[in-house]
C-alpha positions in Angstrom: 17.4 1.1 3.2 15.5 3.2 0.8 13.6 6.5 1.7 10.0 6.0 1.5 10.4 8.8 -0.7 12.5 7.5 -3.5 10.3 4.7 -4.0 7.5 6.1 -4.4 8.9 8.3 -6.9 10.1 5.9 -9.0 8.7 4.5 -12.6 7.1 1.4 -10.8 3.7 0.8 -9.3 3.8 0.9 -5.7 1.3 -0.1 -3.5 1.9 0.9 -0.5 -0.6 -0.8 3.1 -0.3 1.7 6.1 -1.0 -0.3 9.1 -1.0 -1.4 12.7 -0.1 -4.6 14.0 -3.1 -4.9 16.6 -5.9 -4.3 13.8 -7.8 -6.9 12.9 -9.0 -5.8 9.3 -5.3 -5.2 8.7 -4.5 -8.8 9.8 -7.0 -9.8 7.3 -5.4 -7.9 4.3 -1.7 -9.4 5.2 -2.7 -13.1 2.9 -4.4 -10.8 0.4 -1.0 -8.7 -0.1 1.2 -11.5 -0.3 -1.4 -13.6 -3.1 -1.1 -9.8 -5.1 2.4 -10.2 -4.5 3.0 -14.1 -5.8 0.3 -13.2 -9.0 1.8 -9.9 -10.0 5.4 -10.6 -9.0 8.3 -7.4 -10.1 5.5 -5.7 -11.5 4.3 -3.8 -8.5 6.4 -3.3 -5.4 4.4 -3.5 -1.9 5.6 -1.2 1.1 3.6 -2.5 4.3 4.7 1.2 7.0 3.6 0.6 10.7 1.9 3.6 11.4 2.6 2.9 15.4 6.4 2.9 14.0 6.3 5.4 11.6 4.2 7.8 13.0 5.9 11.2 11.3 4.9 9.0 8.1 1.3 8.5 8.9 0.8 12.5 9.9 2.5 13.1 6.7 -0.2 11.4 4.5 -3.1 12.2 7.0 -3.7 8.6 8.0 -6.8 8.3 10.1 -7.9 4.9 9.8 -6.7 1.5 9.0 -5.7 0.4 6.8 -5.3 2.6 4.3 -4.2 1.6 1.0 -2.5 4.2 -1.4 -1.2 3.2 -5.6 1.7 5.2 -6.6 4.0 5.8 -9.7 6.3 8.4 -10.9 5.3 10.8 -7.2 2.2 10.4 -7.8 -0.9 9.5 -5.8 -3.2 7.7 -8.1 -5.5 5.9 -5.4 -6.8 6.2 -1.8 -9.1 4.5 0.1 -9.3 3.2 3.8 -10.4 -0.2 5.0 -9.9 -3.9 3.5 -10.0 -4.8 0.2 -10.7 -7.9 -1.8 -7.8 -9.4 -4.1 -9.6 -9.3 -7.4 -10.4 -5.4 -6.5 -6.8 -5.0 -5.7 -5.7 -6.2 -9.5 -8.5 -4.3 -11.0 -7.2 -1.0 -9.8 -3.3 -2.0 -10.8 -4.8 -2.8 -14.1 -6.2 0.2 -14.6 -2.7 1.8 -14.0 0.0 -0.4 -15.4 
């Protein structure tokens, strides 16, 4: 498996959905994810990281609250921002960075 690391890093957008299984506006971003997913296809790559499983990971980027939704490319962080999102806010934001 890939480090969480290396993808991140690489040339491709990365959106990446820190989670829990037993929240509920989480629950409600899983359809929204995998609609991104089906419209935007190789373009972006989607991580979904279990904070309750990846816990080192979450203390790493300071997750609080969830979910939290962070765009990379190339190492870098380009967005943050905690709590659901809406699909056509979702492909704004990629827009803006692909």
């Amino acid at each position: 498996m890939e480090k969480f690391s290396e993808i991140i890093n690489g040339g491709q957008l990365v959106l990446v959905d820190f989670f829990a299984t037993w929240c509920g506006p989480c629950k409600m971003m899983h359809p929204v994810l995998e609609q991104l997913k089906e419209e935007l296809g190789e373009s972006i790559r989607i991580l979904k990281i279990d904070v309750d499983k990846n816990e080192g990971l979450a203390q790493q980027y300071r997750i609080q609250s969830i979910p939290t939704l962070m765009l990379f490319k190339n190492g870098q962080q380009l967005f943050r921002q905690s709590g659901a999102m809406r699909l056509g806010d979702l492909k704004n934001l990629i827009a803006q960075h692909q």
